[in-house]
mmCIF file of the N, C-alpha and C atoms, coordinates in Angstrom:
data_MODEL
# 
_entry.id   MODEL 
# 
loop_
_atom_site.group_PDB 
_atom_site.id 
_atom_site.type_symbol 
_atom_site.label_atom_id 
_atom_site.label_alt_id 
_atom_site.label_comp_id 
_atom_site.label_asym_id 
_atom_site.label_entity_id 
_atom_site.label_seq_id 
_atom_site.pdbx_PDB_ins_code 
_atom_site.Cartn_x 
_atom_site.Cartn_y 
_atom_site.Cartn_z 
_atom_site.occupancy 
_atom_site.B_iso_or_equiv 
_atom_site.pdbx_formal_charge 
_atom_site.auth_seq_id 
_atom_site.auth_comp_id 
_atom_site.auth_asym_id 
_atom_site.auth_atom_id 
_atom_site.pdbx_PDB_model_num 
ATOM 1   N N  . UNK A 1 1  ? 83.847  115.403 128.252 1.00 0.00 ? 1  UNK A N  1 
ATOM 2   C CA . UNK A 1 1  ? 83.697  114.418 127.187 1.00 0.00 ? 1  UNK A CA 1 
ATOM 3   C C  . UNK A 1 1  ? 84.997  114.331 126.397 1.00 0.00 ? 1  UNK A C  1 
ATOM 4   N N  . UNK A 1 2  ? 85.301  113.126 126.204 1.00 0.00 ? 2  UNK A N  1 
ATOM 5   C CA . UNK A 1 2  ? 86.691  112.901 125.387 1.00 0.00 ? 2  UNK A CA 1 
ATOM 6   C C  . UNK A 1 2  ? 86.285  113.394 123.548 1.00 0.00 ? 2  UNK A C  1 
ATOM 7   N N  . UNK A 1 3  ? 87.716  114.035 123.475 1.00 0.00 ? 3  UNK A N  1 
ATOM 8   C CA . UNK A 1 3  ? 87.545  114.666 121.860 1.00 0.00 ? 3  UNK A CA 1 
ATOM 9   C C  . UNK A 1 3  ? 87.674  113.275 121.232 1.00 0.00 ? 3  UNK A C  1 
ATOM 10  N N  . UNK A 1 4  ? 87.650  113.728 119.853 1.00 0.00 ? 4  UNK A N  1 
ATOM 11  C CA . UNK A 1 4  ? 87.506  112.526 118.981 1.00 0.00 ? 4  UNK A CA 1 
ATOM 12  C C  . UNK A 1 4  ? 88.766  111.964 118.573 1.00 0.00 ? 4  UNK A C  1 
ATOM 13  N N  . UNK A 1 5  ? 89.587  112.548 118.719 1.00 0.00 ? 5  UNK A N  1 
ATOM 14  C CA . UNK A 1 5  ? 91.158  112.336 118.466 1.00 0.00 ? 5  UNK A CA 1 
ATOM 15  C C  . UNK A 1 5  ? 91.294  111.031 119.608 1.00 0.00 ? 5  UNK A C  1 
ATOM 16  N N  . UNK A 1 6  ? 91.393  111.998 121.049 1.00 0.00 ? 6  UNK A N  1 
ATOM 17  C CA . UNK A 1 6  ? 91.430  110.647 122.103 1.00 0.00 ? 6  UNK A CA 1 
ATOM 18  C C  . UNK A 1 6  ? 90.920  109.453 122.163 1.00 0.00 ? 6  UNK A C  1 
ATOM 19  N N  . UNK A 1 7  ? 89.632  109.387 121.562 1.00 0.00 ? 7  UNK A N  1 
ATOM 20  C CA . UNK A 1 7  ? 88.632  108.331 121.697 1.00 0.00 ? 7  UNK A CA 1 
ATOM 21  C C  . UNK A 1 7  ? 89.853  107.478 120.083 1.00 0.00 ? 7  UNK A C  1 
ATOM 22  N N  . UNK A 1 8  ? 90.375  107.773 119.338 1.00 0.00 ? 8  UNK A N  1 
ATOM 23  C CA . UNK A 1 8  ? 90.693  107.366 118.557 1.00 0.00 ? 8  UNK A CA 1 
ATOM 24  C C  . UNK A 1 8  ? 92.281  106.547 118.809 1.00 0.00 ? 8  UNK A C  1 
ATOM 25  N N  . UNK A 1 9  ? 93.133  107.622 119.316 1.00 0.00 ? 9  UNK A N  1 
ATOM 26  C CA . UNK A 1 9  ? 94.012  107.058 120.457 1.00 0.00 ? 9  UNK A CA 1 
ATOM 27  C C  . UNK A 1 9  ? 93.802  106.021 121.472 1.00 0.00 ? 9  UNK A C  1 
ATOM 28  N N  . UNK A 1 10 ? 92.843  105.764 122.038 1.00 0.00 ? 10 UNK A N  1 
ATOM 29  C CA . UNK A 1 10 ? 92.567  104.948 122.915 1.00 0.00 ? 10 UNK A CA 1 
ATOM 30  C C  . UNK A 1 10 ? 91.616  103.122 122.430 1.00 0.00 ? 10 UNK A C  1 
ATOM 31  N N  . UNK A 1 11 ? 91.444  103.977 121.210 1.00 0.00 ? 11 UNK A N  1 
ATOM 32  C CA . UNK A 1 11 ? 91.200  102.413 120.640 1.00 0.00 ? 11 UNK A CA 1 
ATOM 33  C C  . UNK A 1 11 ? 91.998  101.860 119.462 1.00 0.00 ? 11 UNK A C  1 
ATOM 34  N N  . UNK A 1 12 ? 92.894  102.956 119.231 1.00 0.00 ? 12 UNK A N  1 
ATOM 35  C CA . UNK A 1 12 ? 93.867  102.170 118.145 1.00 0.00 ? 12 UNK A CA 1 
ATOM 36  C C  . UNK A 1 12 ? 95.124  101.558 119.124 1.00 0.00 ? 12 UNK A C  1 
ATOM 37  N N  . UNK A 1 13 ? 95.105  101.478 120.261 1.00 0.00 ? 13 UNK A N  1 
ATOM 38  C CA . UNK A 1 13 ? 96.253  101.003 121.155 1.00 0.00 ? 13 UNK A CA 1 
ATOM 39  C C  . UNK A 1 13 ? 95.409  99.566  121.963 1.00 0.00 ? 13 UNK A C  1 
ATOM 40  N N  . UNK A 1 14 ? 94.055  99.960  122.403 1.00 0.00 ? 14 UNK A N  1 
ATOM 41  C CA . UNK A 1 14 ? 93.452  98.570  122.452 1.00 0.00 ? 14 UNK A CA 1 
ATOM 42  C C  . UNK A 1 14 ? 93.123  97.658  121.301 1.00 0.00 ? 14 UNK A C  1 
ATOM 43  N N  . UNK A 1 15 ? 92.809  98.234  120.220 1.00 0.00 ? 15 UNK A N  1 
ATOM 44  C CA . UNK A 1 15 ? 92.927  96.726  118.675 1.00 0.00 ? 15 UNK A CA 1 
ATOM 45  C C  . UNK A 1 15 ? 94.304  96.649  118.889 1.00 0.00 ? 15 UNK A C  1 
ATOM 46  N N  . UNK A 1 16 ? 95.524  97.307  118.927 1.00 0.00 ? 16 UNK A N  1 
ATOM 47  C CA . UNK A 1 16 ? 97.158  97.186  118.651 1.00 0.00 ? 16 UNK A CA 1 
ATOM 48  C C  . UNK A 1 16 ? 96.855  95.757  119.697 1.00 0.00 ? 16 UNK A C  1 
ATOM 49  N N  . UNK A 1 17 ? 96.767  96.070  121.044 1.00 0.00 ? 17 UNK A N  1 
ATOM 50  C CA . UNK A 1 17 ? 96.768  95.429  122.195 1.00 0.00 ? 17 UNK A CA 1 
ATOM 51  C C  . UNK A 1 17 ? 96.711  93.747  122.439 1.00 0.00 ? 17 UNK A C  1 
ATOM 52  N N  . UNK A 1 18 ? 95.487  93.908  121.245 1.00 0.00 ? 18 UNK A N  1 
ATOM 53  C CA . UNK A 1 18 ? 94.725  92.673  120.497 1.00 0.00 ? 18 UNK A CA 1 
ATOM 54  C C  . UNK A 1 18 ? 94.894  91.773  119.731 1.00 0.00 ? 18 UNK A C  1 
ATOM 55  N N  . UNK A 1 19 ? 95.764  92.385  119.092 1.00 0.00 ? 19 UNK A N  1 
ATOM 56  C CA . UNK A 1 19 ? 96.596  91.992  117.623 1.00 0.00 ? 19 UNK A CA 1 
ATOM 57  C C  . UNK A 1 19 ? 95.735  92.443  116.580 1.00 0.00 ? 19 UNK A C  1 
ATOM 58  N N  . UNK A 1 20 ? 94.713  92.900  116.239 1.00 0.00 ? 20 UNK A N  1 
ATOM 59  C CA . UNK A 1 20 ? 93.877  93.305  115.157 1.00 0.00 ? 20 UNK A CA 1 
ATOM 60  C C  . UNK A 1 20 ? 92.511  94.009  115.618 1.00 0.00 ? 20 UNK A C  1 
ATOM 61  N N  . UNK A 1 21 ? 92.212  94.660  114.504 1.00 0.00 ? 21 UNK A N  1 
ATOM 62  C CA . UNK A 1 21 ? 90.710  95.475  114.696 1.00 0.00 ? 21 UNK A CA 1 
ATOM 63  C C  . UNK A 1 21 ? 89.777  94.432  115.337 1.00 0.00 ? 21 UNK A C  1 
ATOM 64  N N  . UNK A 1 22 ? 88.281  94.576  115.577 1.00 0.00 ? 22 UNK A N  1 
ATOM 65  C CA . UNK A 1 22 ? 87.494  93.714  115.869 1.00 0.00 ? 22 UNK A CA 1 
ATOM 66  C C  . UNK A 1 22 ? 86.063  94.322  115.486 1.00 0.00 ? 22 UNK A C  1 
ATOM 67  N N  . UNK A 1 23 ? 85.749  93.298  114.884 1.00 0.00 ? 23 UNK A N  1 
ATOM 68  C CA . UNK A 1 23 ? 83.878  93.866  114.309 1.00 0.00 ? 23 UNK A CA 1 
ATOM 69  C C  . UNK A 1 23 ? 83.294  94.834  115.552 1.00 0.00 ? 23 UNK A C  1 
ATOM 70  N N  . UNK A 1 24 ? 82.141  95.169  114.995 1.00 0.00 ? 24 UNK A N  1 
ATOM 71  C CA . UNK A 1 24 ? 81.212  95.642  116.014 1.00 0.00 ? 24 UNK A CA 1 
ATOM 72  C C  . UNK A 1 24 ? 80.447  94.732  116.914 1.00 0.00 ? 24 UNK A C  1 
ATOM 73  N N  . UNK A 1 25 ? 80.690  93.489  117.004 1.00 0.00 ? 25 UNK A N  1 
ATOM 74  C CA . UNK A 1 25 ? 79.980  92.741  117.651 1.00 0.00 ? 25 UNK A CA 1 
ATOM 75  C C  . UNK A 1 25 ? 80.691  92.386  118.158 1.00 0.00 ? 25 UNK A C  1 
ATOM 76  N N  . UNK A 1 26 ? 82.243  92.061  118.004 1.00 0.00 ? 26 UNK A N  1 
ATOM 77  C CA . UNK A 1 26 ? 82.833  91.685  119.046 1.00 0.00 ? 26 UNK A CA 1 
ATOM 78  C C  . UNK A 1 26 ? 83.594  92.632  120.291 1.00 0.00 ? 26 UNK A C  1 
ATOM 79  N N  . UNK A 1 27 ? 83.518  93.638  119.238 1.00 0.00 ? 27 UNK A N  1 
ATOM 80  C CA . UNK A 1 27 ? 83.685  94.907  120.518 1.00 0.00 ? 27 UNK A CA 1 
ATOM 81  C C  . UNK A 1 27 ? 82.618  95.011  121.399 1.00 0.00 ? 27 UNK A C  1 
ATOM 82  N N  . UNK A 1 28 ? 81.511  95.350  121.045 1.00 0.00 ? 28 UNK A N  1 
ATOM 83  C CA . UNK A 1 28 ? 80.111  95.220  121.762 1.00 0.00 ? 28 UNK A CA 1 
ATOM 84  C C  . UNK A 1 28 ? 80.415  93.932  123.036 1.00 0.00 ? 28 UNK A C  1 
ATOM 85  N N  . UNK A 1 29 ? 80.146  92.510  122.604 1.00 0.00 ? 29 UNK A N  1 
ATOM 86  C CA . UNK A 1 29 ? 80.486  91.846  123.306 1.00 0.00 ? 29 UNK A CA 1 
ATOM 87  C C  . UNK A 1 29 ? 81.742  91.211  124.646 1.00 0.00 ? 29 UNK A C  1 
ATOM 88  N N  . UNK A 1 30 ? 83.003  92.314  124.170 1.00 0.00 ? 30 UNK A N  1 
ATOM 89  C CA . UNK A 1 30 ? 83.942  92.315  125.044 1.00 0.00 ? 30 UNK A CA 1 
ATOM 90  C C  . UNK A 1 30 ? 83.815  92.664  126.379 1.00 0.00 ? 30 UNK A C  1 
ATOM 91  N N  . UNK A 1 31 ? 84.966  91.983  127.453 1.00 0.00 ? 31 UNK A N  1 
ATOM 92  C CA . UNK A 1 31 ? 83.919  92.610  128.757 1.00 0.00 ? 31 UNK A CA 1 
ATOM 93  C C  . UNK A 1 31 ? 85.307  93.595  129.295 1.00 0.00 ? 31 UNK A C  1 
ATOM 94  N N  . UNK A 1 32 ? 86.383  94.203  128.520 1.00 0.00 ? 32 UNK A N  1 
ATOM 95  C CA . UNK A 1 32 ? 87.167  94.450  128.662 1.00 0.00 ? 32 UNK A CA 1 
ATOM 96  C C  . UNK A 1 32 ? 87.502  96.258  127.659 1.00 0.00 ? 32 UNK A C  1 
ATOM 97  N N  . UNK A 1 33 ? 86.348  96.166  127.156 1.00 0.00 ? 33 UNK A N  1 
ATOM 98  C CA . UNK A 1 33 ? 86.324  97.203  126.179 1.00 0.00 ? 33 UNK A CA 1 
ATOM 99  C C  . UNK A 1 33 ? 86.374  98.505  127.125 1.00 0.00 ? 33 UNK A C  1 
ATOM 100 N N  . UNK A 1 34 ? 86.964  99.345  126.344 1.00 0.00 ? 34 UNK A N  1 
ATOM 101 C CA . UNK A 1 34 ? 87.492  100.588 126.971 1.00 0.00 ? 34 UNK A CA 1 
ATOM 102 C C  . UNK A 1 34 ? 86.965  101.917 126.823 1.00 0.00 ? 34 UNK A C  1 
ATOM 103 N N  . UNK A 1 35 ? 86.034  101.863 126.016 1.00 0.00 ? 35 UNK A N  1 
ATOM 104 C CA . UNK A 1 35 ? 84.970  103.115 126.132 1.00 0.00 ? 35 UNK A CA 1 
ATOM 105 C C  . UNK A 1 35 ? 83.391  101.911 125.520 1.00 0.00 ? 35 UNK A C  1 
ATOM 106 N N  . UNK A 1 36 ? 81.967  102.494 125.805 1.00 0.00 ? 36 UNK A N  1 
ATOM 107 C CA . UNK A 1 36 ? 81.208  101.883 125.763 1.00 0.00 ? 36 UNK A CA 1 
ATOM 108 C C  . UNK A 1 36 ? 80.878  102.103 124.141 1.00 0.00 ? 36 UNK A C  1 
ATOM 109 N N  . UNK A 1 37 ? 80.032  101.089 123.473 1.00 0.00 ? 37 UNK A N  1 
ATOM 110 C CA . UNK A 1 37 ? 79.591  101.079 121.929 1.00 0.00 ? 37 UNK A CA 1 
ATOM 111 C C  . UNK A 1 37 ? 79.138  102.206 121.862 1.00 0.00 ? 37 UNK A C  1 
ATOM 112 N N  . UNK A 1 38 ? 78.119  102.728 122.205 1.00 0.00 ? 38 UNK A N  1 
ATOM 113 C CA . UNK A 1 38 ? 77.113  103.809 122.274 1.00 0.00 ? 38 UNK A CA 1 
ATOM 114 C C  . UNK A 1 38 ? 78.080  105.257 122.307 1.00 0.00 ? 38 UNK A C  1 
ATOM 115 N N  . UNK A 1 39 ? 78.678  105.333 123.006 1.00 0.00 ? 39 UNK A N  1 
ATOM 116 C CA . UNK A 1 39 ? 79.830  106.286 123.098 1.00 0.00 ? 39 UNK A CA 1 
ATOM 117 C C  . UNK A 1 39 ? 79.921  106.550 121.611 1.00 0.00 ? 39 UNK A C  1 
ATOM 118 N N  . UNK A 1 40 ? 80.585  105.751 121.517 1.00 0.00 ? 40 UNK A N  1 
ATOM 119 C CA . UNK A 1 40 ? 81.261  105.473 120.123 1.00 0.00 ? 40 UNK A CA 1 
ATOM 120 C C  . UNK A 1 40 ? 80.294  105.813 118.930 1.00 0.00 ? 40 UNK A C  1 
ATOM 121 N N  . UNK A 1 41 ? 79.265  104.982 118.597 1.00 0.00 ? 41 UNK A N  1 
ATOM 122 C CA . UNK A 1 41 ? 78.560  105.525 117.942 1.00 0.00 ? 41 UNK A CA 1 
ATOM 123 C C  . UNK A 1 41 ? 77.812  106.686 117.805 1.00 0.00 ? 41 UNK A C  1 
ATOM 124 N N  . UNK A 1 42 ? 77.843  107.797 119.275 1.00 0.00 ? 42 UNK A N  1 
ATOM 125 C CA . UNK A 1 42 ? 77.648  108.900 119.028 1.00 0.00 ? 42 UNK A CA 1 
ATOM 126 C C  . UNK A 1 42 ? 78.620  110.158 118.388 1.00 0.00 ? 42 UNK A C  1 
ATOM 127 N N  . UNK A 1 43 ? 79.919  109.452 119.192 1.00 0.00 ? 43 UNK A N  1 
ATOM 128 C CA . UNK A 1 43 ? 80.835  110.282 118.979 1.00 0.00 ? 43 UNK A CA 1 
ATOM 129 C C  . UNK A 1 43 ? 81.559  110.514 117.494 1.00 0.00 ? 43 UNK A C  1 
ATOM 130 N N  . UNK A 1 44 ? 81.398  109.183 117.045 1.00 0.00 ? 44 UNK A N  1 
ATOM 131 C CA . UNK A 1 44 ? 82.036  108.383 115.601 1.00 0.00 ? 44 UNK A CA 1 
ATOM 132 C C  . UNK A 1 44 ? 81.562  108.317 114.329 1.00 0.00 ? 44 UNK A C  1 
ATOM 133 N N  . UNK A 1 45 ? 80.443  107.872 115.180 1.00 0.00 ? 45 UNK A N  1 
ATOM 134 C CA . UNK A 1 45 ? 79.412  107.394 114.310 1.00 0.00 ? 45 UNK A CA 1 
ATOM 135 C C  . UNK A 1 45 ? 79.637  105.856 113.248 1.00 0.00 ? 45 UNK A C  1 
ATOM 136 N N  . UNK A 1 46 ? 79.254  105.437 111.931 1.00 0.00 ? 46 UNK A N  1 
ATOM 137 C CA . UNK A 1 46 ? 79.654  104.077 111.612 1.00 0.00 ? 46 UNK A CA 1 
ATOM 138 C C  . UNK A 1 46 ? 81.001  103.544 111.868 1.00 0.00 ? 46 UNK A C  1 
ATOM 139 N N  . UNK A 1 47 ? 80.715  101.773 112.296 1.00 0.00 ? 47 UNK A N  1 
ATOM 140 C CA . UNK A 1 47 ? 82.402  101.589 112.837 1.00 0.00 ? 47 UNK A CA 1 
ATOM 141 C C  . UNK A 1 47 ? 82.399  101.212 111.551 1.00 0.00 ? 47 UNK A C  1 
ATOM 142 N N  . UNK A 1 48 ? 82.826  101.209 110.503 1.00 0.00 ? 48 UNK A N  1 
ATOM 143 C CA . UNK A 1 48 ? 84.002  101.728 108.951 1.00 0.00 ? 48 UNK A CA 1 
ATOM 144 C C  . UNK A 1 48 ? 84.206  102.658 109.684 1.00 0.00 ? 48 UNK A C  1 
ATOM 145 N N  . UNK A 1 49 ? 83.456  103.637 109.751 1.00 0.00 ? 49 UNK A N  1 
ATOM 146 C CA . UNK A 1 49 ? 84.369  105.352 109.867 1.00 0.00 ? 49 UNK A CA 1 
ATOM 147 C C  . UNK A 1 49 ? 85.652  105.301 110.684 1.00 0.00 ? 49 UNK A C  1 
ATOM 148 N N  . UNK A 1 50 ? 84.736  104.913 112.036 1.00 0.00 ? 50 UNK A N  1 
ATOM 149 C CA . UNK A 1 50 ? 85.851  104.520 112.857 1.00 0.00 ? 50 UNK A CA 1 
ATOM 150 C C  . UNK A 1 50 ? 87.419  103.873 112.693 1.00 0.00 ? 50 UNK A C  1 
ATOM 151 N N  . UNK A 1 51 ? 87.082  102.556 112.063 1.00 0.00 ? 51 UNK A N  1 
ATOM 152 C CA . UNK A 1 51 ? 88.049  102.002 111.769 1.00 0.00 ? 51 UNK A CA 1 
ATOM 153 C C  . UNK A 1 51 ? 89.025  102.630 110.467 1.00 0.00 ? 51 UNK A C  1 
ATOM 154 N N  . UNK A 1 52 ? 88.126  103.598 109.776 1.00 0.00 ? 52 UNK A N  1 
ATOM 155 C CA . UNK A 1 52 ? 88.970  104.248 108.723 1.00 0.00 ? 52 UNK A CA 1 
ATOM 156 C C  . UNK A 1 52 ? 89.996  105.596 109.909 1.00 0.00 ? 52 UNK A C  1 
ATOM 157 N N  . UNK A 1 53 ? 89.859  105.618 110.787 1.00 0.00 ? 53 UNK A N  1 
ATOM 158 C CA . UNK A 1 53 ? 90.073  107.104 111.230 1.00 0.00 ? 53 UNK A CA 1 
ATOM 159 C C  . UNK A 1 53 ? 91.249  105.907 112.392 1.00 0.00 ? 53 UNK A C  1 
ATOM 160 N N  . UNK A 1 54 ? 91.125  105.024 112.442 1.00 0.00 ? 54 UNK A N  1 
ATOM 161 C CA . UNK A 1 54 ? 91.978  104.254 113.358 1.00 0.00 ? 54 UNK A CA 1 
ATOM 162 C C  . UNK A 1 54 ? 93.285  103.787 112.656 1.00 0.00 ? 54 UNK A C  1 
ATOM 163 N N  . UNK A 1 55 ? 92.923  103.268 111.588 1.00 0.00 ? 55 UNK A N  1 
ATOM 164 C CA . UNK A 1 55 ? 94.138  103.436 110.210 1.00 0.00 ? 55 UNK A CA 1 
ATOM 165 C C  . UNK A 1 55 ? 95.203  102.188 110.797 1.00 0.00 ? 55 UNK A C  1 
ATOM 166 N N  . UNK A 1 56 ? 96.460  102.148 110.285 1.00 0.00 ? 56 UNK A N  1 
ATOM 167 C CA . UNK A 1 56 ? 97.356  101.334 110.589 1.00 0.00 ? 56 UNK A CA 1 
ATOM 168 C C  . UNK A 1 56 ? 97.819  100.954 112.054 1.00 0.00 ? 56 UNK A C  1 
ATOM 169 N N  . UNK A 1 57 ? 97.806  99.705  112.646 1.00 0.00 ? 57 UNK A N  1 
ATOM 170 C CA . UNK A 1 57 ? 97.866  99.982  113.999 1.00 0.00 ? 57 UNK A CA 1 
ATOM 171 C C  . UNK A 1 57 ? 99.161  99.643  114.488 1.00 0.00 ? 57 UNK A C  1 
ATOM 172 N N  . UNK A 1 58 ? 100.160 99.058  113.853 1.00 0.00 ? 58 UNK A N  1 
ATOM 173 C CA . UNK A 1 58 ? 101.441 99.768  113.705 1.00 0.00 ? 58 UNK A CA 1 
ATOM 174 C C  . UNK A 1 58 ? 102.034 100.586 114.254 1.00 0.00 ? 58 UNK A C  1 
ATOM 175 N N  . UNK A 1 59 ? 101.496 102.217 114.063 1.00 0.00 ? 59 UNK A N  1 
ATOM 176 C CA . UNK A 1 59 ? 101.658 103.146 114.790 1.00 0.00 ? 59 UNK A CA 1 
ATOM 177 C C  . UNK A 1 59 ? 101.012 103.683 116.308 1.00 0.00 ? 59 UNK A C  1 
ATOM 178 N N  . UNK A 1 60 ? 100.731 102.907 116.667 1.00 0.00 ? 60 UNK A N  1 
ATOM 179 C CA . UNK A 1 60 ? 100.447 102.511 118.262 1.00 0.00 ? 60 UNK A CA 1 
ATOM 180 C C  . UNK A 1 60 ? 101.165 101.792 118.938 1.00 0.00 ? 60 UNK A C  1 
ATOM 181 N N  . UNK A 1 61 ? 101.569 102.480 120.122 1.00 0.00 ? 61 UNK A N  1 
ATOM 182 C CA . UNK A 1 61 ? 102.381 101.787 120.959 1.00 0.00 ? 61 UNK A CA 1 
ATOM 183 C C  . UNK A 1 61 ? 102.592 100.519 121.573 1.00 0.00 ? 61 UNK A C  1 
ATOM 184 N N  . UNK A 1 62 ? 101.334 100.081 121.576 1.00 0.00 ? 62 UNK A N  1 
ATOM 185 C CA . UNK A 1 62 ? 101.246 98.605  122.235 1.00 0.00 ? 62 UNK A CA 1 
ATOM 186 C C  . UNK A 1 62 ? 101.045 97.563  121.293 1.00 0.00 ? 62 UNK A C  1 
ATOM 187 N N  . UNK A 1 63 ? 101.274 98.102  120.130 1.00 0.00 ? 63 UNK A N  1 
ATOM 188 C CA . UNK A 1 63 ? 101.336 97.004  118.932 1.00 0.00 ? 63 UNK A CA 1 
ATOM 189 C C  . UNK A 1 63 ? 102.246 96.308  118.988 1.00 0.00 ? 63 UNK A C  1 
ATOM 190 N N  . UNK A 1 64 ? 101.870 94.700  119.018 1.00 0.00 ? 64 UNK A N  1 
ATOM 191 C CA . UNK A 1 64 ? 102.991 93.937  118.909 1.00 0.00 ? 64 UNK A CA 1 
ATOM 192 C C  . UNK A 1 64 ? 103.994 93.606  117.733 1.00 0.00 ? 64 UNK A C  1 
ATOM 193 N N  . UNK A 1 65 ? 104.928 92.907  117.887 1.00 0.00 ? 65 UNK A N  1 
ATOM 194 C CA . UNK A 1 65 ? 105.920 93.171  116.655 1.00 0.00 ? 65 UNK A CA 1 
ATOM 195 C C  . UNK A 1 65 ? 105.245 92.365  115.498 1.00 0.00 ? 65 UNK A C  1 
ATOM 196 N N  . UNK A 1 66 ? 104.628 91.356  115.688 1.00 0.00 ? 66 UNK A N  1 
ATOM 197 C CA . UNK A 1 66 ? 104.426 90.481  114.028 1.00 0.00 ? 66 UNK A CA 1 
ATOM 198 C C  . UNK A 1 66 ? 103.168 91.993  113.632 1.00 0.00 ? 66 UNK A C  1 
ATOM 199 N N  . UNK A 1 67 ? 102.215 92.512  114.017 1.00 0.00 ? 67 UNK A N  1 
ATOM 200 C CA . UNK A 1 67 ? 101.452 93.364  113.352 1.00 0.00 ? 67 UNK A CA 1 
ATOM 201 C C  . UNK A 1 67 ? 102.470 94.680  112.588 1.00 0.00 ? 67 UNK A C  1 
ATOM 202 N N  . UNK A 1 68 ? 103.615 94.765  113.323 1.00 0.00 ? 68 UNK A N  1 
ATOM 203 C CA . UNK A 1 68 ? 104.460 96.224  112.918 1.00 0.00 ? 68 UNK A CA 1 
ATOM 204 C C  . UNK A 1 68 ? 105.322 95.474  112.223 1.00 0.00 ? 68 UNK A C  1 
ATOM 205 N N  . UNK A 1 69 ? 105.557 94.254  111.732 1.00 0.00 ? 69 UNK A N  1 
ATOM 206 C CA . UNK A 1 69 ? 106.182 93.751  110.620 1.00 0.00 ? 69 UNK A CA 1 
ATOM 207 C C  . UNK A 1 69 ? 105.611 93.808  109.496 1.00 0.00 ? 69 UNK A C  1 
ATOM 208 N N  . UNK A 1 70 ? 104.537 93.029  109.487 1.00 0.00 ? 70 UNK A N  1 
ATOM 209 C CA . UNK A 1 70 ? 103.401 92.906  108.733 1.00 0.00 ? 70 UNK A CA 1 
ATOM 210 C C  . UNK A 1 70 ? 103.466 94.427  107.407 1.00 0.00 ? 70 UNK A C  1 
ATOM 211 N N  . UNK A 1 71 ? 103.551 95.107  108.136 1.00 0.00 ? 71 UNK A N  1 
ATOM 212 C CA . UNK A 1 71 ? 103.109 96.536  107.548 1.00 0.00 ? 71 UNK A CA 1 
ATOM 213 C C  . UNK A 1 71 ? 104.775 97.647  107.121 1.00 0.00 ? 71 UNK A C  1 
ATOM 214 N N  . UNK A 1 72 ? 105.434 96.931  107.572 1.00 0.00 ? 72 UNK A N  1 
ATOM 215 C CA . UNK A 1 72 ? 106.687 97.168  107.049 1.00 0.00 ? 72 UNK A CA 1 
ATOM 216 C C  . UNK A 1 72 ? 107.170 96.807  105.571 1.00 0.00 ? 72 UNK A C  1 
# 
């Protein structure tokens, strides 16, 4: 089972990916999403939390440049 760090890594580089966070419904609804909701909500628990623990996405690699301006 992925720690919580990874699971956190791996979705602050897919919102980066994206250009921005995305509700719970549109993550839910994606057909491209990279770990399943349920996952998540076990592992996480509320997406605030989540998204508080995902923080600036900036600091992810696959963030594109207008988001790592933005925050500059």
């Amino acid at each position: 089972m992925a720690t919580n760090a990874s699971i956190i890594q791996v979705l602050g580089k897919y919102f980066a990916s994206k250009g921005g966070v995305m509700s719970y419904v549109e993550y839910r609804d994606a057909e491209d999403a990279p770990i399943r909701p349920v996952v998540l909500k076990r592992a996480i628990g509320p997406w605030t939390r989540l998204l508080a623990l995902i923080g600036d996405l900036s600091q992810y690699e696959e963030a594109p440049e207008d988001v790592k301006k933005t925050k500059s």
